[in-house]
Phi, psi and omega in degrees: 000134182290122188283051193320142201252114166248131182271163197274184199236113167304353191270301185307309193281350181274177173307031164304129177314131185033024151342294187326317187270011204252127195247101185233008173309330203248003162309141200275332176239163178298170179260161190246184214277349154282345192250344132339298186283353191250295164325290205291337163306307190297293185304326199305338183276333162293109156270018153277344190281120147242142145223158169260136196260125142335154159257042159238060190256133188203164167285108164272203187267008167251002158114003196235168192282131159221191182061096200204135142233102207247157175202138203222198203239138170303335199246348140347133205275131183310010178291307244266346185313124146283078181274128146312181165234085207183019192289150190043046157285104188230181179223116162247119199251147194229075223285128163265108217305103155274114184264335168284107171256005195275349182297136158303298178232118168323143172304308210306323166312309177296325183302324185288324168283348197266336175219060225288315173305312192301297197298351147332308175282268180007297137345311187282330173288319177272354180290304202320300172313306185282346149307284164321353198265115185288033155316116184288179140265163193291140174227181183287305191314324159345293181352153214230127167269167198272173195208081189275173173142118180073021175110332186289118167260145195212147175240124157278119185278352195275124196289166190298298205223164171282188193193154190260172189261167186220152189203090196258358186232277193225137126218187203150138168295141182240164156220172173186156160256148193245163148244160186284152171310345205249333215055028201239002165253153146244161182219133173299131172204133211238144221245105176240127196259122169221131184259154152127203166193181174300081229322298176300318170290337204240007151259326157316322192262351158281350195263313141359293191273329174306331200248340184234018187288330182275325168304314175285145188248191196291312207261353122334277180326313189288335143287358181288161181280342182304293197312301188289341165265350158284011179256318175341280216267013151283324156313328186272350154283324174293297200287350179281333185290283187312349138317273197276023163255001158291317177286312188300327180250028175073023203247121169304124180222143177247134182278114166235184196301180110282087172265059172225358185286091191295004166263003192037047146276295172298164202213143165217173188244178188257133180290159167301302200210152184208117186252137169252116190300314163247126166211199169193130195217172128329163185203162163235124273173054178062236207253022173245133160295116132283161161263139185220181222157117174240156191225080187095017155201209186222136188290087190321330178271015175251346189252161163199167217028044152116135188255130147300110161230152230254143187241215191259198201275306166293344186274327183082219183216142184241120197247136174268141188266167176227171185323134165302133180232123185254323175287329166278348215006084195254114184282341173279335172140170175242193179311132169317157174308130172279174199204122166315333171297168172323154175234053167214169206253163136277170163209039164208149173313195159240136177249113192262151182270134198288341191272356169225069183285192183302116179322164176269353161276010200251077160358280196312352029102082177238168219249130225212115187291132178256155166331302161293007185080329176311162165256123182259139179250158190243178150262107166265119212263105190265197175321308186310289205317310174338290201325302186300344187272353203268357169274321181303333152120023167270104163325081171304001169293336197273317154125194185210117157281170194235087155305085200264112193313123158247325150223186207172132164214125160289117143275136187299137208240000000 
């Protein structure tokens, strides 16, 4: 691994309390005295605890630290967590079935460019309609009750009540063009993406850890059933939205039942690929179980056919390839390298806040008109960020795609 020459953050490198625990090599930038002061919080409960900064680590617009990789000791009491309120913020992505590989440009794609306002407005309608639908979204009274009897415990998977899909970040169609394993074809290929997570069910469960964070240890937390039916049943939300926007706009998809759904109604398609923005997993810590926990990325030894990252609305999703894998057919790649760095990727830009803006040194910066007219500034990710992702174990050899919006809707933040 290349030995990246980073100058170091005075703040971080002085005798500060648990200075000691802050890994800040792989950050793109020095930290600024707010994202200092936000570190040494998330440690200060633990002397077991370290973190390491992404190199998308920024102060967001809700005043808190992201772009992260924090770990602690299982038995550590779950206070000691920075949990956000986004747990299982993911990006799920859905490849749509061409049995025609001879297309220059998927059709389905040309309907769409030939008529990029209607189907928008299409798009915009159905946000409206799921908006409107007095429908609750899933929250824990959802949870299935266990079903005990003689000492046995058995769980009903079938949620309690029904629940409306949510859509709390991006969705929206892509295309991209690929090449065959040989290089020697390209193929058109058209994309339905959905970002976020369950807005409500993922504050239920902040409020959760806030109230039992000092009764619980981690590794307790990582077993409760709140946490563990909600990583679930946010892929299933992801995978139902992409059921029906797959049906409103005719792009072949297959489909089977939800069967945990109690109207047996709903229907959803199976992701190509699924990344997470937010997560929390075990950890192994030399001969102690730990906890680990990202904030703006993802764990590399949990992905395979490739990490999704999230760019700004027009730029779209970039997906990083991992190593060709010909036996599993991970058309994207299979697991990442291990590397002595942290064994997590980011996977999302940075969206900078006018009250914490963009370092004055920072080039890469490009600046993006929203709907309101306002203007947003991003992060465009240049040479330096690569270098940091090829310490993180991503080959740029293995390549990178441009997942490009033919339509889309951002929720406004």
């Amino acid at each position: 691994m290349s030995k990246r020459a980073m100058p170091s953050d005075p703040d971080l490198a002085s005798g500060a309390p648990w200075a000691a625990n802050i890994n800040s090599r792989h950050g793109l930038n020095l930290c600024s005295a707010a994202e200092t002061d936000s570190c040494m919080s998330v440690l200060r409960n633990s002397p077991h605890s370290t973190l390491t900064l992404l190199p998308n680590h920024h102060i967001g617009s809700d005043a808190q630290l992201h772009g992260f990789h924090f770990s602690c000791h299982a038995q550590d009491p779950a206070s000691v967590l920075p949990m956000g309120k986004d747990m299982f913020n993911m990006i799920s992505m859905y490849e749509c079935v061409d049995d025609n590989e001879s297309h220059v440009m998927h059709p389905h794609a040309l309907d769409i460019l030939n008529n990029i306002a209607g189907h928008q407005a299409t798009l915009d309608e159905y946000i409206r309609q799921l908006d409107a639908n007095p429908m609750q979204p899933a929250r824990f009274d959802c949870i299935p009750p266990q079903l005990g009897g003689d000492g046995a415990v058995a769980f009903d998977s079938v949620d309690t009540r029904e629940w409306k899909e949510e859509i709390s970040d991006k969705v929206g169609i892509y295309h991209t063009f690929t090449r065959s394993c040989s290089k020697d074809t390209r193929r058109h290929k058209v994309f339905i993406v959905v970002s976020g997570c369950l807005s409500e069910a993922a504050e239920e469960l902040h409020n959760l850890w806030q109230d039992a964070g000092n009764e619980l240890t981690c590794d307790e937390f990582l077993r409760c059933e709140e946490l563990n039916w909600m990583r679930c049943t946010t892929q299933r939300n992801h995978n139902r939205v992409a059921s029906r926007i797959s049906r409103l706009f005719g792009l072949r998809m297959h489909h089977v039942l939800d069967s945990d759904d109690p109207s047996h109604q709903s229907q959803f398609v199976l992701p190509t690929t699924s990344t997470y923005k937010t997560d929390i997993r075990r950890a192994e810590i030399g001969m102690a179980t730990g906890t680990r926990y990202v904030d703006g990325g993802c764990f590399t030894d949990m992905c395979v056919n490739g990490i999704l990252f999230e760019m700004y609305g027009t730029e779209g999703f970039w997906i990083f390839q991992g190593p060709r894998d010909f036996a599993d057919n991970y058309t994207y790649g299979s697991m990442f390298a291990n590397t002595d760095a942290v064994t997590c990727m980011p996977t999302t830009t940075i969206s900078y806040h006018k009250l914490f803006p963009p370092p004055e040194t920072h080039s890469t910066v490009r600046i993006c008109c929203q709907d309101s007219g306002q203007s947003r500034h991003y992060l465009f990710p240049d040479e330096r960020f690569f270098n940091i992702l090829r310490e993180l174990g991503f080959n740029r050899n293995d390549g990178t795609l441009n997942l490009m919006p033919l339509v889309h809707y951002e929720r406004r933040k």
